[in-house]
C-alpha positions as CSV (number, residue, x, y, z in Angstrom):
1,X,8.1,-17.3,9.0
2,X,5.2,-19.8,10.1
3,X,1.7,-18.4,8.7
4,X,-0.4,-16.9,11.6
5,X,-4.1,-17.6,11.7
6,X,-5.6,-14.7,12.9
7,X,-9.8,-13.8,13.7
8,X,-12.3,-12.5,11.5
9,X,-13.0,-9.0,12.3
10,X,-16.4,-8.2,13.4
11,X,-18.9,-7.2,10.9
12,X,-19.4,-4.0,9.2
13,X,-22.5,-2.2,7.3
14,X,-21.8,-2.8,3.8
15,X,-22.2,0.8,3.8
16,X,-19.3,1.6,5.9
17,X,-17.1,-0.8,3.1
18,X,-18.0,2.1,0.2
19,X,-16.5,4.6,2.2
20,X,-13.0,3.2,1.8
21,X,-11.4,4.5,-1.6
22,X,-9.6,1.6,-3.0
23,X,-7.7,2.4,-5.9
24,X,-5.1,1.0,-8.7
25,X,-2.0,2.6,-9.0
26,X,1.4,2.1,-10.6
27,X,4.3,2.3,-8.5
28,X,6.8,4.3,-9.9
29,X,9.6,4.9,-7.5
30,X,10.8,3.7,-4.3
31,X,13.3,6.0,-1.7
32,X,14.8,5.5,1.0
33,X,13.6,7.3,3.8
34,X,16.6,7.6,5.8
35,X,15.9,9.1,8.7
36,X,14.0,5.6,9.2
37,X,15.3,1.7,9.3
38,X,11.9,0.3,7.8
39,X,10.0,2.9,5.8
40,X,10.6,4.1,2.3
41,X,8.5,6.7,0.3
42,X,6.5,5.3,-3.0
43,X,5.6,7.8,-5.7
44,X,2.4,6.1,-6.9
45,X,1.0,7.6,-10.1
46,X,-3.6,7.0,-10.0
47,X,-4.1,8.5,-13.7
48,X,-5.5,12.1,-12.4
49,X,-3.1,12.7,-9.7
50,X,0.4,10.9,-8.0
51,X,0.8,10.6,-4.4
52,X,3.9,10.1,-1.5
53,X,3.2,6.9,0.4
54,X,5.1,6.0,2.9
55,X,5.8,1.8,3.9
56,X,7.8,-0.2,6.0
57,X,9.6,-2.4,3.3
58,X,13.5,-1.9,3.9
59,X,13.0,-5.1,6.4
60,X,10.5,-7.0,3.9
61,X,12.1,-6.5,0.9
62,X,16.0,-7.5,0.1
63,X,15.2,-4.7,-2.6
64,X,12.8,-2.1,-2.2
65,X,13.1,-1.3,-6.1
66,X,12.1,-4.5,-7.4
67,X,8.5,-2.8,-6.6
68,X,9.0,-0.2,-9.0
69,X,6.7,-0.2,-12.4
70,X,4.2,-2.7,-10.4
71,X,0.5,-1.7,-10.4
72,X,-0.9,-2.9,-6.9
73,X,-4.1,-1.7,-4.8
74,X,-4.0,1.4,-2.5
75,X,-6.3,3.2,-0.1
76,X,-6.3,6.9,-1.0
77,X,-9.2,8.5,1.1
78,X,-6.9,8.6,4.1
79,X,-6.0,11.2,6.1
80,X,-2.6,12.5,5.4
81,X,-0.3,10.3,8.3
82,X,2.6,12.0,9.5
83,X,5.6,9.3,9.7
84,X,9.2,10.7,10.7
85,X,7.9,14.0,9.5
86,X,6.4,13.7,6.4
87,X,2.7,13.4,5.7
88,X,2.3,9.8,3.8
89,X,-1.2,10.2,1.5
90,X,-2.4,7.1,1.6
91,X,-1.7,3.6,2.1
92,X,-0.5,0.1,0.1
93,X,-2.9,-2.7,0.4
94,X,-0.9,-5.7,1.1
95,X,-1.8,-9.0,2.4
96,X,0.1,-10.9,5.0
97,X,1.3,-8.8,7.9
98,X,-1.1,-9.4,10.0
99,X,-0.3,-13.1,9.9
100,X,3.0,-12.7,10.5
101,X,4.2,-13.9,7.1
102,X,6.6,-11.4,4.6
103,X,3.9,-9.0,2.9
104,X,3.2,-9.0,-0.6
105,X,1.1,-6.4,-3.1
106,X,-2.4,-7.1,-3.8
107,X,-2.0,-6.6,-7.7
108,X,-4.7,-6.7,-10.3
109,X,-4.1,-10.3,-12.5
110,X,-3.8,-7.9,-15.4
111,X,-2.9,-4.2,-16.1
112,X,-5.9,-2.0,-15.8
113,X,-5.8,2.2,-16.3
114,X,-4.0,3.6,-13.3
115,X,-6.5,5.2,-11.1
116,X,-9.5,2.0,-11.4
117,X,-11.4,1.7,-8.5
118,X,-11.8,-1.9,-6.3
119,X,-15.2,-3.2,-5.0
């Protein structure tokens, strides 16, 4: 896939950025959602409490499992999202989709306590 340059988005209130929750979390299981061809539910441990996030890896990721024990960055002050029924509490923080490249984690360059906050 051919990297896609995409705009800057317009400019925020740095106040509006410390609304979004951005936390550390360690990943530590992947299923397959079957009622779907691109999602699979992570069970994402954050220290004080675990959550069910759904994502569309199945077509990113030749194995959905190789994820699993990874610490990576997640919104968590999201509503619940219903996808294919099930409420998905938060939401992986990857980088590339948008530019039409395979996604990959946004992972801390060294293991920090599950549940540290970005920003």
């Amino acid at each position: 896939m051919a990297f896609k340059s995409i705009p800057v988005k317009p400019v925020i209130k740095y106040k509006d950025l410390e609304k979004v929750d951005v936390r550390v979390g360690t990943i530590e299981k992947v299923e397959d959602e079957e009622k779907s061809d691109k999602l699979v539910r992570l069970t994402v441990n954050f220290g004080d409490f675990k959550r069910n996030i759904l994502v569309g890896l199945k077509k990113e990721r030749e194995n959905p499992q190789e994820i699993v024990g990874k610490q990576a960055l997640f919104v968590v002050n999201l509503e619940p999202k219903e996808m294919m029924g099930e409420p998905s509490e938060g939401m992986v923080f990857d980088i590339g989709y948008s530019n039409g490249i395979i996604p990959v984690l946004s992972i801390p360059e060294k293991p920090v306590p599950d549940g540290s906050s970005a920003g």
